[in-house]
C-alpha positions in Angstrom: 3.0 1.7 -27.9 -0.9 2.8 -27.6 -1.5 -0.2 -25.7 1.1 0.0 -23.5 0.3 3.5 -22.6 -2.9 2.6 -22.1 -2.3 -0.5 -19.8 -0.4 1.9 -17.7 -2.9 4.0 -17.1 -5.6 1.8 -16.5 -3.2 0.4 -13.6 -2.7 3.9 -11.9 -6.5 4.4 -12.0 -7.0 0.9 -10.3 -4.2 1.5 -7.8 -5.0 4.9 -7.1 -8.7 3.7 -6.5 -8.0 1.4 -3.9 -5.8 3.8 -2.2 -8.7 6.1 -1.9 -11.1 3.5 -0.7 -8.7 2.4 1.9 -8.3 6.0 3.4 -11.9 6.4 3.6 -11.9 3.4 5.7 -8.9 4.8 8.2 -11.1 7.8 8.0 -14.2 5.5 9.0 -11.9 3.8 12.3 -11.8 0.9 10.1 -8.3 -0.1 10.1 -8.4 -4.0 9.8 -10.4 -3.5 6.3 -8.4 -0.3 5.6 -4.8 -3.2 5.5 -6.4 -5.6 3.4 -7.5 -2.7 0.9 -3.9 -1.4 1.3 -2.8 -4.8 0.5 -4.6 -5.0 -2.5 -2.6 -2.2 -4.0 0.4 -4.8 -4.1 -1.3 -6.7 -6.4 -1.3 -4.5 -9.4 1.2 -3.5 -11.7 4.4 -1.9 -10.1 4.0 1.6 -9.2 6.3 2.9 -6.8 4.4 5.8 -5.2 1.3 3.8 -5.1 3.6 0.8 -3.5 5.1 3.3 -1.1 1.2 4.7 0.1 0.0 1.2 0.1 2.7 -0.5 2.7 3.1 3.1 4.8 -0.7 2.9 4.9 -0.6 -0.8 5.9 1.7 -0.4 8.6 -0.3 2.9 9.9 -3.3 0.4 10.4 -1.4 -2.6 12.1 -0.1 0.4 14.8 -3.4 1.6 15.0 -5.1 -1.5 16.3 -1.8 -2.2 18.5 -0.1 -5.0 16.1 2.8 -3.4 16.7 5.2 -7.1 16.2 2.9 -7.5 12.6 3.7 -3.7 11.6 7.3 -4.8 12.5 6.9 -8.2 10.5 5.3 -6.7 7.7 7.9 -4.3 6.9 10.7 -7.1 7.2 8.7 -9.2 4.5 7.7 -6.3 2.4 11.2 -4.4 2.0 13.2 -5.9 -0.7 16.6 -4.5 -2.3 14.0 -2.7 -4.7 12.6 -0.1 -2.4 14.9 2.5 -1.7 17.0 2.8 2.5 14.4 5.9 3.0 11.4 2.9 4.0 13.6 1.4 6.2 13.0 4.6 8.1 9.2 4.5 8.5 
């Protein structure tokens, strides 16, 4: 059970640290970077709150630089019966 716990956390650290990285870049005007750290999110353990932030995040970045088509396509390939209708909204 310890290890489990502490697995879990250790995944909301990582998560949460590339979500902060990648608003520092929007902050910076550095959306194209800002995605791919977004993106990287994806990648770790499921947590839904840090999945929500990272594609909202990602698709704030494509509309940004004017990618509107990609922010359209991303959301197509990203939204899966898993995700609740409210991200269908965004």
């Amino acid at each position: 059970i310890f290890l489990c716990v502490t697995c879990s956390i250790k995944a909301q650290i990582q998560a949460s640290g590339w979500l902060q990285r990648a608003d520092s870049l929007v902050n910076a005007g550095q959306f194209f970077e800002a995605g791919i750290a977004y993106e990287r999110v994806l990648f770790e353990p499921p947590d839904s709150l840090a999945q929500w932030e990272a594609i909202t995040g990602k698709v704030h970045c494509l509309k940004q630089q004017g990618r509107f088509a990609a922010a359209v396509q991303y959301l197509n390939s990203e939204i899966t019966n898993t995700h609740p209708d409210s991200m269908l909204l965004v």
